[in-house]
Backbone bond lengths (Angstrom), bond angles and torsions (degrees), N, CA, C in turn:
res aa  C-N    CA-C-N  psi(-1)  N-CA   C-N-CA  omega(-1)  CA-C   N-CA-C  phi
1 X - - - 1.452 - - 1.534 111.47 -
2 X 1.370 110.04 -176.79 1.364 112.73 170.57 1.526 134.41 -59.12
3 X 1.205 98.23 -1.24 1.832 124.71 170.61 1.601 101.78 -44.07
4 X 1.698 84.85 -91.33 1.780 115.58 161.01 1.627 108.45 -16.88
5 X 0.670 117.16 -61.53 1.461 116.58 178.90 1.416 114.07 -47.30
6 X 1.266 122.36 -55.71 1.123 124.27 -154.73 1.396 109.54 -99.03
7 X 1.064 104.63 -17.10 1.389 128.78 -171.44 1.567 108.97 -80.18
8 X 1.097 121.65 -40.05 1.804 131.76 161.60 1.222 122.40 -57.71
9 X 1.559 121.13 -44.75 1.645 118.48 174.96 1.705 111.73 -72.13
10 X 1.267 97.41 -36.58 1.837 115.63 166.14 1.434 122.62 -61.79
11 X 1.088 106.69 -30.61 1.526 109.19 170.54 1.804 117.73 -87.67
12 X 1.597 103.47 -32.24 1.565 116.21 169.10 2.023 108.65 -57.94
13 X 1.443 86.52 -66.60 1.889 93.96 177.46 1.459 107.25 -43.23
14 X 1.726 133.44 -39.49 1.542 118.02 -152.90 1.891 76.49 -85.41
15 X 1.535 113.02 -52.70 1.717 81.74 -161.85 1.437 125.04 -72.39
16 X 1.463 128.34 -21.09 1.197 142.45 175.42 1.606 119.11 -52.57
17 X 1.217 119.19 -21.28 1.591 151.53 -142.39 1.401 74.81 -109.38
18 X 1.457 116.78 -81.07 1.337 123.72 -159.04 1.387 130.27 -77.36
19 X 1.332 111.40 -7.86 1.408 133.51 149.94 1.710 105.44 -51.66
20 X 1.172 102.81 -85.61 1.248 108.04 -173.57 1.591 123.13 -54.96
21 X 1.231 109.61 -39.38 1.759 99.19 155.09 1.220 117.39 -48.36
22 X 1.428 120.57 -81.65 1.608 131.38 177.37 1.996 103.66 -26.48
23 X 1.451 110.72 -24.02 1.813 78.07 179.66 1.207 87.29 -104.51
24 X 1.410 151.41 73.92 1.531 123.34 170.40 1.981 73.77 -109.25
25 X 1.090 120.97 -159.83 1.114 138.04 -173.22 1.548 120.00 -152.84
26 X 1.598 113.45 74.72 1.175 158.27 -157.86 1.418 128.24 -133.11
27 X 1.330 116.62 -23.63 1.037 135.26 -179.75 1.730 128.81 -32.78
28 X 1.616 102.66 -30.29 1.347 87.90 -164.74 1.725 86.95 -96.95
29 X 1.489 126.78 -16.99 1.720 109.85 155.42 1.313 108.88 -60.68
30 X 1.272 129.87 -48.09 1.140 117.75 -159.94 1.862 115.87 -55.04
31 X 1.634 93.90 -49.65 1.477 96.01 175.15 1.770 124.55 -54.52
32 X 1.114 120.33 -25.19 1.594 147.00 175.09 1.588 106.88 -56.54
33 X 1.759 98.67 -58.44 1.658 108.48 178.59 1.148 111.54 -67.49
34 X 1.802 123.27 -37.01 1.622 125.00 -162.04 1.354 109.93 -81.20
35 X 1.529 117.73 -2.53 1.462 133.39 -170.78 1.489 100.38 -96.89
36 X 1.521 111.12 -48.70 1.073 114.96 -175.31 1.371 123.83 -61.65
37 X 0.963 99.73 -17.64 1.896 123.33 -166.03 1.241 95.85 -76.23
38 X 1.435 130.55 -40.02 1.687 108.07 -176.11 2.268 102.32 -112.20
39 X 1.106 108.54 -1.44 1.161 110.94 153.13 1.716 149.39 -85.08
40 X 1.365 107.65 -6.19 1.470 119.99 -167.96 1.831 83.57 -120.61
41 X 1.342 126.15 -27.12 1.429 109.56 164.95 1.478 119.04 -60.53
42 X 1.397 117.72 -42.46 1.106 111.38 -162.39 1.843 105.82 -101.35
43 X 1.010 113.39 -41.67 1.901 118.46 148.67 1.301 123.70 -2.54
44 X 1.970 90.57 -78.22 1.291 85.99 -169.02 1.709 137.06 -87.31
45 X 1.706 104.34 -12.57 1.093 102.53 177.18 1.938 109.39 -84.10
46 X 1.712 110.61 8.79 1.131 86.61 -160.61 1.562 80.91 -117.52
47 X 1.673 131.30 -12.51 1.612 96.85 139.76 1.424 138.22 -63.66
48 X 1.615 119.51 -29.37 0.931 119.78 -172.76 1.935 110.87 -56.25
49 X 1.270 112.59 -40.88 1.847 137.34 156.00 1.331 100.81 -33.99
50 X 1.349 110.60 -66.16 1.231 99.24 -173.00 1.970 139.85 -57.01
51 X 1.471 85.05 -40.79 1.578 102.76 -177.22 1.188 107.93 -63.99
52 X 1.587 106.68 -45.15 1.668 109.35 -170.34 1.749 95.92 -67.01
53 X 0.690 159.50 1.77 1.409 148.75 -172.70 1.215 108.34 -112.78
54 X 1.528 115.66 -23.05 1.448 123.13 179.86 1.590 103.62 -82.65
55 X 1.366 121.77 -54.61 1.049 128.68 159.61 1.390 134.33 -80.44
56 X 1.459 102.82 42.19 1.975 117.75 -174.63 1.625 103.98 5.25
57 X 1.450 104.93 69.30 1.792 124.54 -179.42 1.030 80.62 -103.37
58 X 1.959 134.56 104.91 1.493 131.65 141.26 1.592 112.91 -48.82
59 X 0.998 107.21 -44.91 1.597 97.55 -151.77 1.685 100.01 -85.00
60 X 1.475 117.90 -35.71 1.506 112.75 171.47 1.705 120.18 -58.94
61 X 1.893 90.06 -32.47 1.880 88.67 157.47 1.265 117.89 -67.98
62 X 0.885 120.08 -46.12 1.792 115.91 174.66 1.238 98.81 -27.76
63 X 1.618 118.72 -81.78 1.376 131.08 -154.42 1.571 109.58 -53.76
64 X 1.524 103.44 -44.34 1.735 97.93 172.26 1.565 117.83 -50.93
65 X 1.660 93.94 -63.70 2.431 83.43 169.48 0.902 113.72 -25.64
66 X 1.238 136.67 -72.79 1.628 164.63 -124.93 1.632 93.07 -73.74
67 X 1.447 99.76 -68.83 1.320 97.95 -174.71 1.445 127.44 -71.54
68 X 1.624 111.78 -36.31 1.547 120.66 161.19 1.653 130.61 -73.14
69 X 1.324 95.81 -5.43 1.721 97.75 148.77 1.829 114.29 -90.55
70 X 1.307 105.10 -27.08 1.078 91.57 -152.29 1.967 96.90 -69.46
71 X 1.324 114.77 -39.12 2.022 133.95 146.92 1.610 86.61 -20.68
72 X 1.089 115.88 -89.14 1.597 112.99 -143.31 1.219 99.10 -55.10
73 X 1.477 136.01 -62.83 1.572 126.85 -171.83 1.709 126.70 -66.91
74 X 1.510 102.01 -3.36 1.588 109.16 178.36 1.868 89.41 -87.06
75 X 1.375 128.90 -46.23 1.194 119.10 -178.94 1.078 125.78 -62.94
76 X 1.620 106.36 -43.34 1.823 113.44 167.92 1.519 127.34 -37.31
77 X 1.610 106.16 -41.48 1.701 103.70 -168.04 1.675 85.97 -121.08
78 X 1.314 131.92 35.72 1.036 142.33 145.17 1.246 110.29 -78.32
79 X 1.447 122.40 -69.36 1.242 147.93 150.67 1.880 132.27 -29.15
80 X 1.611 103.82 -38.97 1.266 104.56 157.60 1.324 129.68 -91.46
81 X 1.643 119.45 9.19 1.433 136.73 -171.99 1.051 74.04 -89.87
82 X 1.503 141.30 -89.34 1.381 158.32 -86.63 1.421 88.00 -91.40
83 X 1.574 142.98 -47.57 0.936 154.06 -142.89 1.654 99.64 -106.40
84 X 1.572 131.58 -36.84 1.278 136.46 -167.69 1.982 92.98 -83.63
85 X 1.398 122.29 -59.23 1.241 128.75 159.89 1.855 114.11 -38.55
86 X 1.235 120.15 -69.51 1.065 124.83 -155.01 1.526 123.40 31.35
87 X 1.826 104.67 73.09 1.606 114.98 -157.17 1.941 77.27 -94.50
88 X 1.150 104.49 136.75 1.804 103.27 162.83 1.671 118.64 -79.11
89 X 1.706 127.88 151.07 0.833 135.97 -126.11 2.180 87.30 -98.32
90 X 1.202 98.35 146.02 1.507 108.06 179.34 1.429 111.93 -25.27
91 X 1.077 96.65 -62.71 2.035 114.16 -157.49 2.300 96.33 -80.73
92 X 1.380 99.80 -10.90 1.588 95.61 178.70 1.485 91.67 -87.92
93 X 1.444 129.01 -54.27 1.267 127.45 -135.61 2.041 99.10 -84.92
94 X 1.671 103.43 -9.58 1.476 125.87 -156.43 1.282 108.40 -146.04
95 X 1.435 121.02 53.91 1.237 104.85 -154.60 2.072 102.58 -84.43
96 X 0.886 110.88 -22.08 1.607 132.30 169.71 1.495 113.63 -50.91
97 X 1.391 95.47 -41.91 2.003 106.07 175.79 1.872 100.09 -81.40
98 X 1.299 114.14 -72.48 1.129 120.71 -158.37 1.412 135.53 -87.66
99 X 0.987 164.17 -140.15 1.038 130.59 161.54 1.931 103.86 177.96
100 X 0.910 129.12 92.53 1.767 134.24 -153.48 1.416 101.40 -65.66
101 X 1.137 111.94 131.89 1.619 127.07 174.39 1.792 106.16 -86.86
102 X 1.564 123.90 -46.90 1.250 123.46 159.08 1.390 120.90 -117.12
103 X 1.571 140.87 67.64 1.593 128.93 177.81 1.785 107.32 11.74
104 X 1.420 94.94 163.81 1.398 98.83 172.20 1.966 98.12 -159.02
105 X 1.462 111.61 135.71 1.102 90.73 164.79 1.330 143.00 -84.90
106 X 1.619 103.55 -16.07 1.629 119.99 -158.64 1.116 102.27 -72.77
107 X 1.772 138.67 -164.85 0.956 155.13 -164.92 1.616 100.86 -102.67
108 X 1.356 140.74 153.70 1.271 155.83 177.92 1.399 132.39 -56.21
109 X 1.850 101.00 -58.92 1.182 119.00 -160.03 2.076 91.77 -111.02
110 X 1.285 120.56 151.72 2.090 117.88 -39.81 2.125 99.46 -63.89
111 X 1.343 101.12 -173.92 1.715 118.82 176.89 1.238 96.55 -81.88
112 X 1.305 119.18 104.53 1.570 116.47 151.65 1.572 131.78 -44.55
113 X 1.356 110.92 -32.01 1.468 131.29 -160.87 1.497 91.23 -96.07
114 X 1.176 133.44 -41.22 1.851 131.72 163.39 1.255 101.18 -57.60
115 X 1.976 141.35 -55.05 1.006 138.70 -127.02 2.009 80.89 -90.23
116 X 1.557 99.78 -38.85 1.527 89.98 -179.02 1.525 124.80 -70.28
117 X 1.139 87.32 -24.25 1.821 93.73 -162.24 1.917 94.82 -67.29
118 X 1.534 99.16 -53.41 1.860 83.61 -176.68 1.391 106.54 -100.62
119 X 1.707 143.30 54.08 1.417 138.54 120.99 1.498 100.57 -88.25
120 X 1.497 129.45 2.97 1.536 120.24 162.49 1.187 99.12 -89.34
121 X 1.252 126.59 -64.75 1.403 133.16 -159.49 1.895 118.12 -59.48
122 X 1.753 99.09 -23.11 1.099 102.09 -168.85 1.951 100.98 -92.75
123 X 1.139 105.60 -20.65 2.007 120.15 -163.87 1.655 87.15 -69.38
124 X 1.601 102.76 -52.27 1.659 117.38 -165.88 1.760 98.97 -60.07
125 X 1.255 108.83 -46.55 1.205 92.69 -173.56 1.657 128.16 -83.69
126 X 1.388 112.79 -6.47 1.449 117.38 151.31 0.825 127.20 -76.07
127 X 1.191 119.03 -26.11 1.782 119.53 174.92 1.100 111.19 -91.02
128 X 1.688 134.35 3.11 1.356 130.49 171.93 1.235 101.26 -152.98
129 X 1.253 117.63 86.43 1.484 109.77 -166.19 1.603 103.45 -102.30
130 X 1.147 115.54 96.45 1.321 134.44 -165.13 1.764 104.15 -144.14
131 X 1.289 130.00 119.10 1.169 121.80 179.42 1.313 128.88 -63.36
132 X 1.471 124.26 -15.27 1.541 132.13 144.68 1.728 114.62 -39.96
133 X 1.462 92.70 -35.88 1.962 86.98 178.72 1.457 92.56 -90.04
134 X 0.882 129.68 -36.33 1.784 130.58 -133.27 1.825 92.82 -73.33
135 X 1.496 95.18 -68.24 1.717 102.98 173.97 1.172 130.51 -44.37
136 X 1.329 120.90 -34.30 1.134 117.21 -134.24 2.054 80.52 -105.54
137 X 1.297 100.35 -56.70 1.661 101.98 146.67 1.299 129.00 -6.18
138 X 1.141 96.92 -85.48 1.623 96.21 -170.84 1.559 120.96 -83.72
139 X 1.395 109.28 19.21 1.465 111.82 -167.97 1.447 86.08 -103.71
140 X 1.233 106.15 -42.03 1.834 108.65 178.92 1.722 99.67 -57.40
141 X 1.282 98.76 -84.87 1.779 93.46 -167.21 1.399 109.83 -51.49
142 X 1.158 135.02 -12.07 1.525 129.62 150.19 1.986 118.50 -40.57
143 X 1.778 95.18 -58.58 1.074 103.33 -170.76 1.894 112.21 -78.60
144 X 1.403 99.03 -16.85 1.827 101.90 169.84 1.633 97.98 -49.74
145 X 1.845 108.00 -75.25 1.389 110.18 -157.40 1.880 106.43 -55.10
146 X 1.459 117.09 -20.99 1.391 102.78 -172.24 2.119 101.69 -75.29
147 X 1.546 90.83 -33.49 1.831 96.35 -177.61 1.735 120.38 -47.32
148 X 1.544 87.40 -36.37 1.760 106.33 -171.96 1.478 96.01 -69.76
149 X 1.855 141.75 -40.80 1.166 128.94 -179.42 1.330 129.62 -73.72
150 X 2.253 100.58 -30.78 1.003 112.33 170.02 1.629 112.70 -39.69
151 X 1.708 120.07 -73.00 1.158 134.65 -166.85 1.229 107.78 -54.53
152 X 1.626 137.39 -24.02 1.579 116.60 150.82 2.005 80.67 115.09
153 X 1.335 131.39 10.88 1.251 136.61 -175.72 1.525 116.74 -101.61
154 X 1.763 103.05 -16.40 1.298 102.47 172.44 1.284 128.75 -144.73
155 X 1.581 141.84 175.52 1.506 127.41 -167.18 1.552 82.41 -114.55
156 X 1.549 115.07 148.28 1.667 113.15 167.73 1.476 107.84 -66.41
157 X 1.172 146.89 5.60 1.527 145.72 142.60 1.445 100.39 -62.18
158 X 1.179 129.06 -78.39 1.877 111.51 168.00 1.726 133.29 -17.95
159 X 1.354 107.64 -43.13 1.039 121.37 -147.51 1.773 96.83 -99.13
160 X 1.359 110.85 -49.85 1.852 104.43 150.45 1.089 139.09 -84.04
161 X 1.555 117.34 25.26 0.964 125.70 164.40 1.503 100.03 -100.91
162 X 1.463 120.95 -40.77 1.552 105.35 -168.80 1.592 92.48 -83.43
163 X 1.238 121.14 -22.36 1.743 101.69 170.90 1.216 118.48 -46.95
164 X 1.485 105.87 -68.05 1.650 102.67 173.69 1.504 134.54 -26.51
165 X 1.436 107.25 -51.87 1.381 136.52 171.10 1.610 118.69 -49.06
166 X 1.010 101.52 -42.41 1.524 108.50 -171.89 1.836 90.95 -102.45
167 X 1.880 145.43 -45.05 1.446 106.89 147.11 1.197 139.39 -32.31
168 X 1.218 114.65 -55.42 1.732 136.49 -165.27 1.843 96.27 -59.65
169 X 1.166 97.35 -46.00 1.790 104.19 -177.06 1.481 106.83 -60.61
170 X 1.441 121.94 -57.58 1.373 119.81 159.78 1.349 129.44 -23.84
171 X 1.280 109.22 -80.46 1.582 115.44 174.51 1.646 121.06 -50.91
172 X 1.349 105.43 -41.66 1.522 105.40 176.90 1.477 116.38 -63.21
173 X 1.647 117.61 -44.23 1.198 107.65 176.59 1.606 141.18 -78.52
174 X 1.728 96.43 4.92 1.212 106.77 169.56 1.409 118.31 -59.19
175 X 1.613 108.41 -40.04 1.401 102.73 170.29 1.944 112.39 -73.73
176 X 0.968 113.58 -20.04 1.900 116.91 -166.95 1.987 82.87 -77.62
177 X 1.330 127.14 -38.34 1.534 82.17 -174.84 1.581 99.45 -116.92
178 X 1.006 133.37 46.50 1.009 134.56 108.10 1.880 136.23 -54.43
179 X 0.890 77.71 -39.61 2.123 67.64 157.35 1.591 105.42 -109.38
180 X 1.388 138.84 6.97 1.201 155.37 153.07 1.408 98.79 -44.58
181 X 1.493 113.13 -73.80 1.562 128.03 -157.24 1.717 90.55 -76.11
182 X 0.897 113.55 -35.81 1.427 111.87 166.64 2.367 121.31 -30.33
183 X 1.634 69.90 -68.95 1.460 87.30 173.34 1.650 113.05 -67.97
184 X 1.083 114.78 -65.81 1.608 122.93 -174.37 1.514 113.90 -46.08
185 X 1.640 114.11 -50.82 1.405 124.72 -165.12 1.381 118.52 -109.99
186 X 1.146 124.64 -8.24 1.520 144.95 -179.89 1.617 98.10 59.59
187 X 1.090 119.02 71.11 1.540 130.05 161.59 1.358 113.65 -100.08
């Protein structure tokens, strides 16, 4: 059917894309950003947790939940895609085209490490919507999902899909802890 169709130039663009990323010669940023990608998710909302508790900061705790739920559930159905899909990884399925800068074992489809990088970038920037956060934000989780193609671990179909995932997670959970703080803080 018309699937097939569309489905061939779509499948040419994700590996062709990722060919040509994977040879630029970037690698040792790339590895820096792809590290960062599952460390500055979980970092920062869990100093931000921390301080506020040290300094009984309700409302900076707020913002830490907010944002460290919003991490945990972009990884969760990051994580249950990856496994329901089980798409194999660029450089396995291509190993002739691509060529892996760090192995990976998990499944491909969507990037966890994109899906995290912008439900941080995106939580931070609702809760501080100041273009000092906003830019500087999304230039990073920009440069996660480009790091993940660099290293030859992902197809740019992965990589906007876990973007989406980790926005979409943002915005949705603005309303989830809102009845969160409900429960936790009696508001």
């Amino acid at each position: 059917g018309w699937m097939a169709v569309f489905q061939l130039p779509a499948q040419n663009w994700d590996i062709n894309t990722v060919k040509t990323i994977n040879s630029w010669h970037v690698h040792g940023l790339s590895r820096g950003l792809s590290h960062s990608g599952l460390i500055l998710p979980v970092g920062v909302p869990t100093a931000m947790g921390i301080y506020a508790l040290i300094e009984k900061d309700q409302a900076l705790l707020k913002d830490a939940i907010y944002i460290g739920t919003t991490v945990v559930e972009a990884v969760g159905i990051t994580y249950g895609l990856k496994y329901t899909f089980d798409r194999r990884r660029p450089y396995v399925k291509y190993p002739q085209l691509v060529h892996p800068i760090e192995p990976e074992d998990s499944p491909s489809f969507p990037s966890g490490h994109t899906a995290a990088a912008f439900s941080l970038a995106t939580s931070l920037s609702i809760t501080y919507p100041k273009w000092y956060v906003i830019a500087p934000s999304a230039l990073w989780a920009c440069g996660v999902g480009f790091a993940r193609m660099n290293q030859g671990v992902h197809y740019p179909s992965d990589v906007l899909t876990g973007a989406a995932i980790g926005v979409g997670c943002a915005f949705v959970n603005v309303y989830v802890n809102r009845w969160l703080n409900k429960v936790l803080f009696k508001d």
